[in-house]
Every structure is written in C-alpha cells, then in structure tokens.
C-alpha positions, -999 to +999 in steps of 0.1 A: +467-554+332+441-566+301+423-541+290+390-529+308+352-525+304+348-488+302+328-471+329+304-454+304+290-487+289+264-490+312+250-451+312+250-456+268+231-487+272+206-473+294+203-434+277+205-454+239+169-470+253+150-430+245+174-406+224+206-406+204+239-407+225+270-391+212+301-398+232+328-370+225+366-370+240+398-371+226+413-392+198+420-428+207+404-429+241+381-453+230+353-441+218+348-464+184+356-496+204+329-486+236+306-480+208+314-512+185+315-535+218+273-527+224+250-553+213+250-548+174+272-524+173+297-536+153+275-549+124+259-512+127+295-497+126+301-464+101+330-443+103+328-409+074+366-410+074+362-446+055+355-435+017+330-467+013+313-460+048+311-423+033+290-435+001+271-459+023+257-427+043+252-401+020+232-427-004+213-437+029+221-476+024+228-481+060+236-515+077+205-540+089+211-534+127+192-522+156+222-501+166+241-475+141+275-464+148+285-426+135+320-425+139+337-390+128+301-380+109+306-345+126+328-335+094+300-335+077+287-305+071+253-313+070+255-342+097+232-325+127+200-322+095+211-357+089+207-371+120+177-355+132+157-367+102+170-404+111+159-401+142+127-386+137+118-412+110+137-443+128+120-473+135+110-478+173+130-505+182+164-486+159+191-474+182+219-447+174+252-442+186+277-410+175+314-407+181+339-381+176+371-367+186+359-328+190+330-313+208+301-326+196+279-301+214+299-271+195+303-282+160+269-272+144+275-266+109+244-251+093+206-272+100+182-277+124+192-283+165+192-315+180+182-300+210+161-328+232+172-360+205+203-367+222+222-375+255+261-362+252+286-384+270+322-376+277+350-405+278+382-399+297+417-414+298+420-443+321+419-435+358+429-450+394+392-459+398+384-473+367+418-494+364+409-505+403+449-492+411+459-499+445+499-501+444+519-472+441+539-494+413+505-492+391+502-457+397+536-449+387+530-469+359+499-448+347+514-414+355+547-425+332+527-445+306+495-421+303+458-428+305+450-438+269+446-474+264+468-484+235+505-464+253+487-480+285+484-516+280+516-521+262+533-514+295+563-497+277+574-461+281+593-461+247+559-475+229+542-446+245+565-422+237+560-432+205+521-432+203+522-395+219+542-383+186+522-397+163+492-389+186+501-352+178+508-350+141+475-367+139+454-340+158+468-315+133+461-334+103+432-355+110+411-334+130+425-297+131+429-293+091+396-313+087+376-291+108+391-258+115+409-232+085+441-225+101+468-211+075+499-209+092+505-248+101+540-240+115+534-218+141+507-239+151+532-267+159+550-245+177+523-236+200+511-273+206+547-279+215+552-249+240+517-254+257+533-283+282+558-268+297+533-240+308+510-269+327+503-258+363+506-219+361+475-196+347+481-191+311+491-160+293+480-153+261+502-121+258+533-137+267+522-166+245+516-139+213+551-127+218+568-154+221+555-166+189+555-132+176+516-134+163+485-113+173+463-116+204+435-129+183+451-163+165+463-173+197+436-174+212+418-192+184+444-219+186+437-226+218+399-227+216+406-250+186+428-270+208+400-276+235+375-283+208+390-314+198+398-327+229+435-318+231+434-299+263+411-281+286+410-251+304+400-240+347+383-207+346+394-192+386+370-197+413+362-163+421+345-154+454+345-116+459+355-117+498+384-142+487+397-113+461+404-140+438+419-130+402+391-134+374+402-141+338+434-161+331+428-197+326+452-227+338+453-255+310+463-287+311+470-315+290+448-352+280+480-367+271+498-355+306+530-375+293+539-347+274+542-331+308+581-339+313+586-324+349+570-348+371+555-323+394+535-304+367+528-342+352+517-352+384+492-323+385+477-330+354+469-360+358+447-353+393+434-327+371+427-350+345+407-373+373+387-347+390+374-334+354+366-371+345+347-373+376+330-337+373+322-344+336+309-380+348+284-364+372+271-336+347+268-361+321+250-389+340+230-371+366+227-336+356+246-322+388+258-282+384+293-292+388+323-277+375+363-276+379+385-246+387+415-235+403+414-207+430+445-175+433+439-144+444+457-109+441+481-115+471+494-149+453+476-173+473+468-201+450+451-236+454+451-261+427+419-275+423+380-264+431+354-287+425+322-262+426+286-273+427+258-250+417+282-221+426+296-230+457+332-246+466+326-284+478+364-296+479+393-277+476+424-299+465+462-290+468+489-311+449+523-320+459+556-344+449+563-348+481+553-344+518+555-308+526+538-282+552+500-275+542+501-255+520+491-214+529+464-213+498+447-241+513+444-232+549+431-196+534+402-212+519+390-234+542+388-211+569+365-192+547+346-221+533+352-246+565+321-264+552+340-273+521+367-306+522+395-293+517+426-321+506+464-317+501+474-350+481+510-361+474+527-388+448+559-403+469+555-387+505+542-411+538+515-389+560+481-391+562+465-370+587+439-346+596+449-308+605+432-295+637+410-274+614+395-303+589+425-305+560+430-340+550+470-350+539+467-378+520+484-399+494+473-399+461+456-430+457+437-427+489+418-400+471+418-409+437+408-443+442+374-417+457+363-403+422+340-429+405 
C-alpha cells in the first residue's frame, strides 16, 4: 500500500478558514507531514526542537507564508501568550497550524487562555477505514505491523519491531524529560515496559506500586504523564447504577498495540484503538457528547467496549480471537439497554449472525470497515 491522504486534511482546511487548529496525537503519527502537505505549509514550516527554527520564533522573524506551521512550540513555556498575540494581531488572510506530540489542551504553562482562538484535532494510527482494508491478509498485516505510518508502509515486521524500540526511548527523552520532572528514569522504564502485558484487564495501581516497590502517588503520575503525551489512554467503566457496575479502576491500552505480544490482548487494542479514533473524530469534528468505556460489574460480568453518547450506552462491543458462544457480559447489557447495538466481533472465526434478541456476531472487518 503507498501511503495515504489523512482523514483529517479536509476538517483542518475547513476549521484553519476562522481560528487556529492544533492537531495533537502521538509521536510519529503524522502530524508534521498533515500539516506541511496544506497549501503553504511547508514554506510556513517551524519546528522549536530545531535550534535555528527556535531563534527564528522567539525573534519573531517568521517565514512569508499565509500558513505557519508550530511544530513541538508547546515546550515553550510561554507558547499559549505567544500564540494568542499572533493571532490576535495576524493579518486576515494569515493562517496557523500547531502540532505536538502531548495534549495540547493540558499543557498550559503560565499566560492568558486560548479559549475560543482555536479548534483542537486529534490524529490516530492508521485504521481499516482509512487504509480502505477489505482482506483479512491486510488486516493481519496492520494488527502485526501497527498503525503508524513509517513500521506500516515498510511492510516488514522486523523494521517495525525496530521503530517501536526506538519509538520508546524517544518518548522518554524527547518528550517525557522535555516536559515533565521525573527523577527516577529507571523505574520509569520499568513501568513503560510492564504496562503491555496488563492490556485488556482494569488496571491496578496498587498492584502496580508493589511491584515496583514505589508509592501510590508516582505511579499514578507516570501514568497520567503517559496519557499526556499520547503514549496510552485510559476507559473510565460505564457505570449505570441498576447494572451495579464497578466505578473507579481504569482499563488502558496501548497506541503502539505491537507492543501487545499476546495476540488476543493485541487484537483488543487495536479495536480499542479504532473505536477511540472514531469517538475522538466525532467530538472533534461535530461536537457530539461521545465517549469510550468499558463496562464490569461486581458479579464479574464484563464487556469490552461502550461507546456512550450524552450519557447513554449506544453500542456495546465484545472482542474475541476466535468464534465462541456470545459472550454472558454482553447478553446482560443488552437486555437492559435493548435499544443499544450491541456487537461481538472476532479476528480468525467464520459466523456472522444475528441472536434472537438483536446481538450482531461479526467479523472484524465487517464492523471496522463502519467507523469513519
């Protein structure tokens, strides 16, 4: 496959037409080459991690473009006063364009708000729908390969194994040391590293504190650091009271789902990395109250995925490998929210049918192919 026009080229180009867009994600999505490929965007192009793009900003000698590029300007300290007095003094016809590779929306170091300046987009790996994946080879391929366009397009699993290592050493160094003060380094790694092979189950900071023998508090710093900068993400539960569903542990899973080495776990993250592409899409874009989460309650009953909108279940999606019996989670909830869809999706099984009371079996790419 050759690589793609992203699916968020056309919402920039229209939201760049009244405010400032930042696009936020993860590291090497790609953000900088969405941005660069608008009209004038390359010529406009600054990145602050480029010691001569640096000077150019902070002295205000900016390029002669009607579109400017921040790439990475969110590490400076002062970058939200900056760009609000840019934007309040730019030229009419003057377009601008931020990228970064942490949340955008969170990192307000001192100044005024942008509130009401800006549209915030979110870019995602590469998907079924946006790579237009109709063979079960090409899906294979992207749940061994990941969604991340470089390890993607080279079509190698040894290139993207690869990418993924140095894709972690440079989240600690680039981003994590740039933006965050974290001391103990070491443990750190340690953490990063233990996080996949905890994909799929709610996650326990207490068991993750002893194992790495350090107090309640760091941990869960480390993991808020982690979401910041695009690393992983977290499902709060879906918690109905007459479903008695549990209320505070999160499940987390992974952008970089090759680092997922089961492949039912992997195969999970990656439908969970496609239904928050598609949730984030339609917050983004339209401004729909929708949200991702994961439903258990105290008797163990469990389903994997809840797509809520303004604070009521609309689909309720179970993962398997493999064919298998519906599973007991999912019949639970959709007797008690029968107005919902309710799916139970598999990687390698055969069946597709509908249960007598509404639950569609389906393979994967029936429903994935779905989320644009």
């Amino acid at each position: 496959m050759k690589p793609i026009r992203r699916y968020l080229e056309s919402q920039v180009k229209r939201d760049i037409l009244k405010k400032m867009v930042f696009v936020g994600g993860p590291r090497q999505v790609g953000k900088t080459t969405l941005a660069r490929g608008l009209p004038g965007g390359d010529k406009g192009y600054l990145n602050w991690d480029v010691p001569a793009d640096r000077e150019r900003i902070l002295r205000r000698e900016l390029p002669a473009s009607g579109l400017l590029v921040f790439d990475e300007i969110h590490k400076y300290r002062q970058w939200r006063n900056y760009l609000k007095g840019l934007f309040d003094a730019k030229a009419a016809n003057l377009k601008i364009v931020v990228t970064g590779s942490a949340r955008l929306d969170l990192y307000r170091f001192g100044g005024d708000s942008l509130q009401g300046r800006y549209h915030y987009l979110r870019l995602h790996p590469l998907s079924v729908a946006e790579l237009g994946i109709k063979t079960r080879g090409d899906f294979l391929s992207l749940l061994r390969l990941g969604g991340f366009p470089e390890p993607f397009f080279s079509g190698s699993e040894k290139e993207s194994r690869r990418w993924s290592l140095e894709y972690r050493t440079r989240l600690i160094q680039d981003d994590i040391l740039s933006l965050e003060r974290v001391q103990d380094i070491g443990s750190l790694e340690l953490l990063i590293l233990r996080l996949p092979e905890l994909v799929g189950s709610p996650l326990s900071v207490n068991s993750l504190r002893e194992d790495l023998q350090l107090n309640h508090k760091t941990v869960s710093n480390w993991l808020d650091i982690f979401e910041r900068i695009y690393a992983i993400f977290r499902l709060p539960p879906f918690g109905a009271p007459r479903i008695r569903a549990v209320k505070k542990e999160r499940k987390h899973y992974h952008y970089d789902w090759t680092l997922v080495k089961e492949p039912g776990p992997r195969f999970e993250n990656l439908v969970a990395s496609h239904l928050l592409k598609w949730t984030h899409f339609l917050l983004d874009s339209e401004g729909r109250n929708v949200e991702l989460r994961y439903f258990r309650d105290v008797d163990g009953r469990e389903v994997d995925f809840v797509v809520v909108e303004d604070g009521r279940p609309v689909s309720f999606i179970e993962c398997k490998w493999s064919d298998a019996p519906v599973s007991k989670g999912l019949r639970y909830v959709k007797a008690r929210f029968p107005e919902a869809e309710a799916f139970q999706i598999h990687a390698e099984g055969s069946k597709d049918y509908v249960t007598p009371e509404g639950i569609r079996v389906t393979g994967c790419l029936n429903f994935l192919r779905g989320l644009k």
